[in-house]
MARBAMI-895959 format. One record per residue: residue in one letter; x, y, z of N, C-alpha, C, O in turn. Coordinates in steps of 0.001 Angstrom, whole numbers, padded with zeros to 6 digits, always signed. Example, Ala and Ser with C-alpha at 12.3 -4.5 7.8 and 13.67 -1.06 7.14 Angstrom:
# residues 2
A+013190-005690+007800+012300-004500+007800+013200-003300+007800+014236-003319+008465;S+012850-002250+007080+013670-001060+007140+012900+000030+007870+013409+001138+008039;
***
This chain:
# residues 97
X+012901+081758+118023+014238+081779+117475+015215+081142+118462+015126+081280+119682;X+015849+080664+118037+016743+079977+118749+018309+080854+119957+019071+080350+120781;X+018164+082084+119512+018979+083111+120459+018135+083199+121209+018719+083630+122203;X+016690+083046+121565+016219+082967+122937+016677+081972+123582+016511+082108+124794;X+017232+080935+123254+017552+079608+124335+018814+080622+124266+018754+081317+125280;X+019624+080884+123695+020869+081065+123946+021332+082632+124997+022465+082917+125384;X+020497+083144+125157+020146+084497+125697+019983+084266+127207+018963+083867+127769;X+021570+084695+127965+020934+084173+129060+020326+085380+130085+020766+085455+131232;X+019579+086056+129735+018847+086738+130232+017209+086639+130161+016365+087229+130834;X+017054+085600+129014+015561+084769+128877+014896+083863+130628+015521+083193+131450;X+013877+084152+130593+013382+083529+131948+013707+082232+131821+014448+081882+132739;X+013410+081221+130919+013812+079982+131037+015127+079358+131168+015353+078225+131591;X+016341+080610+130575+017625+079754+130703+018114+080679+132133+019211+080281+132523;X+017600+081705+132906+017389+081969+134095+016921+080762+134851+017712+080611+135782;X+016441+080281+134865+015643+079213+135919+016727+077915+135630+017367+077291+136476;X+016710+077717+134084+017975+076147+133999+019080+076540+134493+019693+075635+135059;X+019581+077550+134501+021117+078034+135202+021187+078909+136551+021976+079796+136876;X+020031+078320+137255+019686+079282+138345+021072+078846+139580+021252+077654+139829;X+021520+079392+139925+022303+078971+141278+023719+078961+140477+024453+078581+141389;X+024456+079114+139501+025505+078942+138640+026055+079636+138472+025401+080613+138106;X+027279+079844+138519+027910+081450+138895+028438+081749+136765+028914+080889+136024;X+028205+082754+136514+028312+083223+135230+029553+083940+135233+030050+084653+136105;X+030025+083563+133907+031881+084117+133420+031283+085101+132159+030193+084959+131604;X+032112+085936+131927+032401+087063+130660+033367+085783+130075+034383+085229+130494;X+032467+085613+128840+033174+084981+127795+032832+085250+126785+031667+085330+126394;X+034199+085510+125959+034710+086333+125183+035044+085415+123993+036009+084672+124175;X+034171+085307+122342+034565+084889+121429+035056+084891+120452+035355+086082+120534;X+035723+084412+118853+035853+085246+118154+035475+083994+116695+036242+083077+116403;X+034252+084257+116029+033302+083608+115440+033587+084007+113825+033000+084983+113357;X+034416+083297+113080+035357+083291+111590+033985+083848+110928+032935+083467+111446;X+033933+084611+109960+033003+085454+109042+032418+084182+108087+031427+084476+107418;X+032769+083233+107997+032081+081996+107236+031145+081717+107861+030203+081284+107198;X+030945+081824+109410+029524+081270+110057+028871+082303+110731+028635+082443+111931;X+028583+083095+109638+027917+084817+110130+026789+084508+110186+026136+085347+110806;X+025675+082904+109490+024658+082582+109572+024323+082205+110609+023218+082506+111060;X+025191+081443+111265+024826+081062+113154+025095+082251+113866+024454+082248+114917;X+025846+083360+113709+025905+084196+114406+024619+085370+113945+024589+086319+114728;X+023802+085430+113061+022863+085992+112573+021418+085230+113568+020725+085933+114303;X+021191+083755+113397+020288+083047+113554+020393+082919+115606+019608+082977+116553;X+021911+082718+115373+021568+082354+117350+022059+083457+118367+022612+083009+119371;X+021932+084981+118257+022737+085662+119013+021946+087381+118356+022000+087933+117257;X+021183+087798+119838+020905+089099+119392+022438+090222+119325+023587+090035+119725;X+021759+091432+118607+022745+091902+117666+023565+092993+118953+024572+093560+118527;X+023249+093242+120191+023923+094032+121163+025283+092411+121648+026508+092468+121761;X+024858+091865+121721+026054+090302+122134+026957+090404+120965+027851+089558+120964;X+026941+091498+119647+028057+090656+118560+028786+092015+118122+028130+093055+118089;X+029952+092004+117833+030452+092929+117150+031402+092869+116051+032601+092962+116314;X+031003+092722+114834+031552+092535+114076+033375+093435+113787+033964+094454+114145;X+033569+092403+113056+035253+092889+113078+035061+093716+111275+034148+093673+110451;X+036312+094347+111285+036719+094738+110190+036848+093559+108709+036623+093738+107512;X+037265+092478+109413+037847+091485+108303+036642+090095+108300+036791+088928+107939;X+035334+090884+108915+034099+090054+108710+034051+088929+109523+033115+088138+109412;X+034954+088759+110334+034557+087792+111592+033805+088572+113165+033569+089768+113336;X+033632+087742+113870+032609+088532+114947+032786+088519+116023+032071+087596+116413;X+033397+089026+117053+033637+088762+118498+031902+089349+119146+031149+090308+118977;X+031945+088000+119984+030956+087465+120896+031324+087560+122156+032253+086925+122655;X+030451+088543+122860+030596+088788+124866+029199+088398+125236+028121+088987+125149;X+029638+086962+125774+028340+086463+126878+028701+086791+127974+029741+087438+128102;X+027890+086407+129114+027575+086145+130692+027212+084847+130997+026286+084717+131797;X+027801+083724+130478+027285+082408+130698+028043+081812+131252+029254+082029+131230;X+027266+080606+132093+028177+079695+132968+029097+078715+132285+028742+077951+131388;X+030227+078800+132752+031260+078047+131966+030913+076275+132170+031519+075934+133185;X+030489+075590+131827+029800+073890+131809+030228+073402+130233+030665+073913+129202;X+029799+072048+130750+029941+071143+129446+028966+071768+128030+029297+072101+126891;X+028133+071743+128484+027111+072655+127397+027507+073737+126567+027215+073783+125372;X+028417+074945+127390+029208+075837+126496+030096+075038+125916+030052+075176+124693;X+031214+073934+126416+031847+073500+126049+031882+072802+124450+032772+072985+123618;X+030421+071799+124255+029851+071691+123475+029216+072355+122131+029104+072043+120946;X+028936+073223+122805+028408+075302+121899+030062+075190+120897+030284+074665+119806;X+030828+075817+121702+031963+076487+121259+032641+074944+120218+032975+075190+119059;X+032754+073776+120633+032905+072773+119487+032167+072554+118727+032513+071580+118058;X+031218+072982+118427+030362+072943+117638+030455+073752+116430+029780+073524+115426;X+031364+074776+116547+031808+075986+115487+033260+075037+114787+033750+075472+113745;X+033699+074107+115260+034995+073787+114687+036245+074878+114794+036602+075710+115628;X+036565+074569+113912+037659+075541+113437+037486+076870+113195+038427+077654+113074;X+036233+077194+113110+036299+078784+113096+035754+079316+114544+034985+080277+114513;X+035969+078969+115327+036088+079331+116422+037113+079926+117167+038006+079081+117218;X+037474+080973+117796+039062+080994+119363+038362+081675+120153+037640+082611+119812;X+038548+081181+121498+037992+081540+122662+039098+082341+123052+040284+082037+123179;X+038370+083662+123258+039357+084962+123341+040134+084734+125223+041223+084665+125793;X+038667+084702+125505+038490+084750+127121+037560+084191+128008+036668+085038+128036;X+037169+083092+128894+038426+083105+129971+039507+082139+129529+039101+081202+128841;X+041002+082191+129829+041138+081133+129594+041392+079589+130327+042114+078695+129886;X+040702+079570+131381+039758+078452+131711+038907+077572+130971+038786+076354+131100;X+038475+078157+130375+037284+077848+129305+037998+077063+127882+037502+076087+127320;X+039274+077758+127479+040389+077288+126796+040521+075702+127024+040282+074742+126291;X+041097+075842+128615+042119+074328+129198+041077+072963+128863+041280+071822+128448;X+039436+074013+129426+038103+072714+129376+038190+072252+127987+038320+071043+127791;X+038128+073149+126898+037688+072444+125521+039051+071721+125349+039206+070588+124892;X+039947+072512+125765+040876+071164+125075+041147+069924+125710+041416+068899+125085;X+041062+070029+127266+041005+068572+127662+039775+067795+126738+040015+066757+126122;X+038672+068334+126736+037734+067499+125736+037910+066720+124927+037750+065505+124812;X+038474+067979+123995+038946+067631+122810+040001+066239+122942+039755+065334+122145;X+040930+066071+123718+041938+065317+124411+041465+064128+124483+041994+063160+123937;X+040577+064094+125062+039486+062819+125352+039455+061995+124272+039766+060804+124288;X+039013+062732+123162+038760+062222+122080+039519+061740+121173+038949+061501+120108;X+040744+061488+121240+041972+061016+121280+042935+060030+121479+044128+060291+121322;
***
């Protein structure tokens, strides 16, 4: 399943992110894409909201790769926390521009 790559407590994304200092990041995942949050994310990482959207608490290193992750949801995405993680996607986004 694909929440094992995303699980960073799996031995393999232990070893790819070995030496990388890890952030509490904090999501909040619109109830329209409850299928990616079903398919890529065991069920202690999610907590569903009242109004069917889902806040998401990782331990992952803040990089282009999350950066990528979190654009990848579009618009139903807001990055609760850090907001570091904020300034990165939107310079990205900026880029593209």
């Amino acid at each position: 399943m694909l929440h094992d790559s995303l699980d960073m407590e799996s031995n393999i994304v232990k070893e790819n992110y070995k030496g990388q200092q890890h952030e509490t990041i904090k999501l909040c995942i619109a109830a329209e894409m409850a299928y990616r949050v079903f398919d890529d994310f065991h069920e202690g990482m999610v907590e569903k909201q009242h109004d069917g959207s889902f806040i998401l608490t990782v331990n992952w290193p803040q990089d282009n790769w999350l950066c990528g992750f979190v654009l990848s949801f579009g618009r139903h995405i807001d990055v609760i926390e850090p907001e570091s993680l904020k300034h990165m996607i939107k310079k990205e986004v900026e880029k593209s521009y």
